[in-house]
N, C-alpha and C positions, 0 to 999 in steps of 0.2 A: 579449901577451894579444890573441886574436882579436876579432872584436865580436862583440856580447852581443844575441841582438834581444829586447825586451822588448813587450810589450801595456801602452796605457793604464792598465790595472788596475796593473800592476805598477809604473809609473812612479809613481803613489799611492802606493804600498806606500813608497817610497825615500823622499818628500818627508817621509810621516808618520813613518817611524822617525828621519830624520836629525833629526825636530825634537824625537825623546824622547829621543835620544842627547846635543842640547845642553840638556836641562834644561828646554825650552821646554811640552812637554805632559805628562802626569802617565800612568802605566799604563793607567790607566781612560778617560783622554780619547783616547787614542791606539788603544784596543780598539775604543770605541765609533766611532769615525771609520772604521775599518779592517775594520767589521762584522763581527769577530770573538769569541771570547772570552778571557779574559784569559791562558790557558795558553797558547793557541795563538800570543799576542802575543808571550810572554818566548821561545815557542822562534824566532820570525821573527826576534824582534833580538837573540837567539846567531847565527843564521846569517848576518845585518846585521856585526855582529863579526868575524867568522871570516874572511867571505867580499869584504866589502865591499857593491857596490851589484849586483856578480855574481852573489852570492851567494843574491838574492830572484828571480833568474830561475828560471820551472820547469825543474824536471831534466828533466820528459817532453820536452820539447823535443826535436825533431830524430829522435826515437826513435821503433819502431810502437809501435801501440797493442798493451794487451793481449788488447784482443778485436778484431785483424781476421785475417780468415779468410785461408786457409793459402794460397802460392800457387798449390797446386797447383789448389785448387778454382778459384781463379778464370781459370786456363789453364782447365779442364774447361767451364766456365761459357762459356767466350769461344768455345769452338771449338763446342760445341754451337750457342750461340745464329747464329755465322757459320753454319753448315751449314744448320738448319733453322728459324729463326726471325731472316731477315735482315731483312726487313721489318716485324717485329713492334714494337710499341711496350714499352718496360720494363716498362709494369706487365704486360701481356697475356704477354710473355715470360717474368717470372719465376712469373706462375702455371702457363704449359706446362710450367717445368721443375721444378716441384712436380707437376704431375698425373702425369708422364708419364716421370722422369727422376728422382724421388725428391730432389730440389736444393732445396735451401730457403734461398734469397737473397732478401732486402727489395729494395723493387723500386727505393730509390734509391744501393743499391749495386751495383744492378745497372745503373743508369739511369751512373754510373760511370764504372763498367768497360766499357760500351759508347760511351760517350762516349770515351774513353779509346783504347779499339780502332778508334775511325773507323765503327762499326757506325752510330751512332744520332745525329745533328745536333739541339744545342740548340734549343729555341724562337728563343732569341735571333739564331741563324744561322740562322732561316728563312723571314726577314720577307720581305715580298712590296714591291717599287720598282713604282710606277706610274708608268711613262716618261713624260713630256709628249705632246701630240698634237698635230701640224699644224693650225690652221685650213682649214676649207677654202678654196678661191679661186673662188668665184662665190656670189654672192646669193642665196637659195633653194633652193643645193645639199643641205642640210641643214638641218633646224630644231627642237632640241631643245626640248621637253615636258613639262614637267610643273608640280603641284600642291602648291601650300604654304600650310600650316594655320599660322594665326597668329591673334595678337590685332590686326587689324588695325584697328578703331578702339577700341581699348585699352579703359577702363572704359564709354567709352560707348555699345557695343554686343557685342552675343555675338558671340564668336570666326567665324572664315569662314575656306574657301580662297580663295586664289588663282590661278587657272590663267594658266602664262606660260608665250610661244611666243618662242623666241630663236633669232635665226639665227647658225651656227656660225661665218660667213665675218667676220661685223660686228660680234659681238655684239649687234645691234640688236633694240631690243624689234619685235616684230611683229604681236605680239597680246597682251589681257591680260581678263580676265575675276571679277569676284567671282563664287560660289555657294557656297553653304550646305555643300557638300562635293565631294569629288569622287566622279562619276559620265557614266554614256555618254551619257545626255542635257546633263548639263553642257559636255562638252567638243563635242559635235554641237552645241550653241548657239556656243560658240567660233571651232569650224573653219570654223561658215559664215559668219562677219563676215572672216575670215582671206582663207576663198577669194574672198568676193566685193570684198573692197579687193586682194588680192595675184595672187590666182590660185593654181596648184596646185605645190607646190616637187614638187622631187625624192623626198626619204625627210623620214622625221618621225624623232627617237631618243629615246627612252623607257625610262622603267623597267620593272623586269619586273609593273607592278601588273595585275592580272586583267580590267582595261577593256582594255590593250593585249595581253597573252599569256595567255594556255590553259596555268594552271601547274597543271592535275588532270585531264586530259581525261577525259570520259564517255566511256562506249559507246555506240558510235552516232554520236557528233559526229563534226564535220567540222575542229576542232581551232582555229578561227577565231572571235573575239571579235565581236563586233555594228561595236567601233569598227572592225579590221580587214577587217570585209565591207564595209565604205564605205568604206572605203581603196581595197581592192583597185577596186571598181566606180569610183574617181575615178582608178585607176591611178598610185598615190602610195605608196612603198614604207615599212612601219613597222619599224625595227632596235630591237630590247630591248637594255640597257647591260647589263653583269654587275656595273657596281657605282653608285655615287654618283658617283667619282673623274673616270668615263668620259666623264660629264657635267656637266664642272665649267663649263661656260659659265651653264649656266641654272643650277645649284647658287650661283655668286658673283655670278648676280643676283639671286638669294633674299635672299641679305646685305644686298645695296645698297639691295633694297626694302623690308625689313623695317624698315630706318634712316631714307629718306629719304620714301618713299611713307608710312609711319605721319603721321608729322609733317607731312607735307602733306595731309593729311586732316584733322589735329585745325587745323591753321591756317585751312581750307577750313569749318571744322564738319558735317561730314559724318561720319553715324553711320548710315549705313546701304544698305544693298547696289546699290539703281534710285539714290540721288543717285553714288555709288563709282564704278556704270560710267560716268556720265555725266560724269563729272571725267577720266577714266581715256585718255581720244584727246589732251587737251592735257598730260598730265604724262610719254605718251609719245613727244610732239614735242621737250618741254624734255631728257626724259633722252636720248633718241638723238642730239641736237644737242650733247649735254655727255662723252658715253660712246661713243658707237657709232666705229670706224674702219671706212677705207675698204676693200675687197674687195683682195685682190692680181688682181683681174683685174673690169673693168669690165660684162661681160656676167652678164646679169641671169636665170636658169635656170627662172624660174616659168612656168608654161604657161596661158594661157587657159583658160577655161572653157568649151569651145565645145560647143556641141551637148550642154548640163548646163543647159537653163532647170526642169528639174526635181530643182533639189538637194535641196527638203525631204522628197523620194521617198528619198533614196540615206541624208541624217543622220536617219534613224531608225530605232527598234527593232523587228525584223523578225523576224520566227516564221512556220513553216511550219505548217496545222495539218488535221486531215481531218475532213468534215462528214459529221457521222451520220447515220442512216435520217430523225431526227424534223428533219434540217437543221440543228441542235444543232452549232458549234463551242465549243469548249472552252478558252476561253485563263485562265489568272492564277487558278485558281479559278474562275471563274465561267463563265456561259454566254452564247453568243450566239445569238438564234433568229434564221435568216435567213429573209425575209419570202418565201410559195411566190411563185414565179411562174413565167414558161416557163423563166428561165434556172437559176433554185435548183433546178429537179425536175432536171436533168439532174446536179447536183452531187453527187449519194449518191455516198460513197466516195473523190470528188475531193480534191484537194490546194487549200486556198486560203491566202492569206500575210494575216496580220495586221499592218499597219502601225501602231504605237504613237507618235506625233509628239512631239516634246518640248515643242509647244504645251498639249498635252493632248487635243487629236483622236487617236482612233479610229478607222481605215477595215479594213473588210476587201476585200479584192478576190480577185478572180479572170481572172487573164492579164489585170491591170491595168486589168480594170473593176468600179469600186465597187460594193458590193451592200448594199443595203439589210438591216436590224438588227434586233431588241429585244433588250434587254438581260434577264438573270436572272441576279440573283446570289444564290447560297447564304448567304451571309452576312448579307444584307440583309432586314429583317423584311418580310413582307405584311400588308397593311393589313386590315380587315376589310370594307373593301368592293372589293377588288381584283376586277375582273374578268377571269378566267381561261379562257382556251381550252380546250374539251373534250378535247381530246387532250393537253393540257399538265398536266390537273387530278391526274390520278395520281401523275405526278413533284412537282408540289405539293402534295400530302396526303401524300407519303410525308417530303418534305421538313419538313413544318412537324408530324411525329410524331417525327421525330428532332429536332429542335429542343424541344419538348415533352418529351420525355423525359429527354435529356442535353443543358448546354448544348454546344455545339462546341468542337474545340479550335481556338487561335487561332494554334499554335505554326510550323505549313508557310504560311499566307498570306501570308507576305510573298515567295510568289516571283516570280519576274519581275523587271525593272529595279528600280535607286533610285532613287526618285520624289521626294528634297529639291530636284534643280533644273528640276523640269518644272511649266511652267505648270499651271494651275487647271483641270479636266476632271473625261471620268468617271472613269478610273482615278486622277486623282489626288485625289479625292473621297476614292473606296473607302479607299484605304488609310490616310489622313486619318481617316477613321470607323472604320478597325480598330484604329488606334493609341488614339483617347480608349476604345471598347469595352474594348482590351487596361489603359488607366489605371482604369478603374472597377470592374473587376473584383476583388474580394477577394485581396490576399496572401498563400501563405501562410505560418504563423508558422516563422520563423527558427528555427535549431537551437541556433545559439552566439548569446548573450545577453549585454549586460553583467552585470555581479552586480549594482548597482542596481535593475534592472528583471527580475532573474529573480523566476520563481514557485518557493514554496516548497510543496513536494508530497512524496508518500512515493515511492519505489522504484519503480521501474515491476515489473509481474506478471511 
């Protein structure tokens, strides 16, 4: 007798009848166990009789089914989809040869048969290996980048980033930074404590988050982020990763800090951001004394800062902008009137850069000389005893009738930079005052409702 292969199910099958066959279980206890019903019981243990313990094996076994489709269709099936849909995926494949070939195969018999034919490679054979990377060998060659949102002093303060600068050669912490989140003024407060203790490495490596890469360009742009034009002007190259993996040096000091830096915080009692950084130059002497190795090559790649005594010109947010007939430029929403004088009458039409500081100064210039201001924001009420320039009176009567008549929408103001880690200003004012304006404002009522709190009303018309 050859061997028999049986499924767990059926190996049940044998133990329950061999125990009604010695007397041990009764008809009924032996159906009920065997989730059957009682007919169905007395014919399995005739075939138990007959056949032995072979005998409960299924017959289908080993045999086709009776509903699978003919060979011939699935030669037709196979040599079709090789011809013109080698590339295609099963299900995309078996709808072409329904639209277009009259073939009508489910798509995981077809996914199959092409499996089967060498056509189509399983998900499971087609995982992707991320090979290890070399270190590099000098100091500053490299210095991975990035921002990790945590609970960083647990219950007893609101969540924060962390901005950490790792160099690729040592692993060595470099730089470290709390703020409120990440943003280009966050990290412009970072690089310049970096360049002014280290100087300037080589390339920076980063994810692809939209403070380092242009992943939607406009029209018109120049394809280059705010952080990247102060790259370039420090002449300090920025490489995007394609994944997490790529950057697993500052990813596995995410780990380490999230474990040890927590916990020396709460040891420290430190719950909040101005005492964090000020803890933050001695926890990263202990940890690169405990963690960091040494370079495979002694020479040190950072470059001076030479002829850069105006770094807080280069870490800021920078817009080009054109002043109008009334001397009116236009940034963020609002307006800036520049004050007349011999050098503003010459500006109608000109180009001037608004400088946006992460202090929260303002400067506009032109070919790098400051120009004098007022401010007008549309957003911002007038008072009743505001004294108003006769040429200016028009555009403020027309303003405070729009206002008057509809309030504004508040839904486009927020363009321009993220303003959570830039000190205290006018722009950080502003948007400060359009946030609590945007909390005060009336909600409006929800669609989907618990049933507790719905209203009971008739049909709408």
């Amino acid at each position: 007798m050859g061997v028999v292969l049986m499924s767990k199910r059926e190996l049940n099958r044998i133990d329950v009848l061999a125990r009604l066959e010695s007397g041990r279980l009764t008809p009924a206890a032996a159906s009920e166990l065997l989730q059957i019903g009682e007919r169905q019981m007395y014919r399995m243990r005739r075939r138990f009789r007959e056949g032995g313990p072979a005998g409960i094996a299924d017959r289908r076994r080993g045999r086709p089914s009776n509903n699978r489709l003919p060979d011939g269709l699935r030669n037709q099936v196979v040599a079709l989809v090789r011809e013109h849909y080698g590339d295609f995926g099963p299900t995309l494949a078996a709808e072409k040869l329904a639209e277009r070939h009259d073939l009508r195969v489910s798509r995981e018999t077809l996914r199959t048969w092409m499996i089967q034919a060498g056509i189509w490679l399983p998900r499971a054979q087609r995982k992707r290996f991320h090979q290890p990377r070399h270190r590099r060998e000098h100091l500053g060659e490299l210095i991975q980048i990035d921002g990790c949102e945590h609970r960083w002093f647990e219950d007893r303060g609101p969540p924060c980033t962390l901005l950490v600068f790792v160099d690729d050669a040592t692993s060595r912490l470099m730089a470290l930074g709390f703020v409120p989140s990440e943003s280009a003024f966050a990290y412009f407060e970072v690089l310049q404590r970096y360049l002014e203790t280290h100087g300037k490495p080589v390339a920076f490596y980063s994810d692809k988050h939209s403070i380092f890469r242009v992943n939607k360009e406009a029209a018109g742009g120049d394809g280059i982020t705010q952080f990247g034009r102060a790259l370039a002007e420090l002449n300090i190259e920025i490489i995007c990763a394609n994944s997490s993996q790529a950057k697993g040096r500052v990813e596995r000091a995410h780990a380490t800090l999230q474990d040890r830096l927590v916990k020396e915080l709460r040891l420290a009692g430190i719950s909040d951001l101005e005492a964090a950084n000020a803890f933050l130059p001695s926890f990263i002497e202990s940890y690169n004394s405990r963690f960091a190795r040494a370079p495979a090559h002694d020479r040190d790649l950072h470059r001076p800062l030479a002829g850069m005594s105006e770094l807080g010109d280069i870490l800021c947010w920078r817009e080009t902008r054109q002043v109008s007939r009334q001397l009116v430029v236009n940034y963020n929403r609002m307006k800036f009137t520049l004050h007349p004088c011999e050098i503003t009458a010459r500006l109608v039409g000109q180009l001037v850069e608004v400088y946006d500081f992460p202090d929260g100064r303002l400067e506009i210039r032109w070919k790098g000389l400051p120009l004098a201001y007022g401010v007008f924001d549309k957003l911002q009420r007038v008072s009743h005893a505001a004294i108003v320039e006769n040429k200016r009176l028009g555009e403020v009567l027309a303003w405070i009738k729009e206002r008057q008549d509809a309030q504004p929408s508040l839904s486009g103001a927020q363009s321009g930079p993220r303003r959570s880690s830039q000190k205290p200003g006018l722009m950080k004012a502003r948007a400060d005052r359009l946030a609590q304006v945007a909390k005060s404002q009336p909600q409006p009522e929800r669609l989907g409702r618990r049933r507790s709190g719905r209203k009971v009303c008739g049909p709408p018309a």
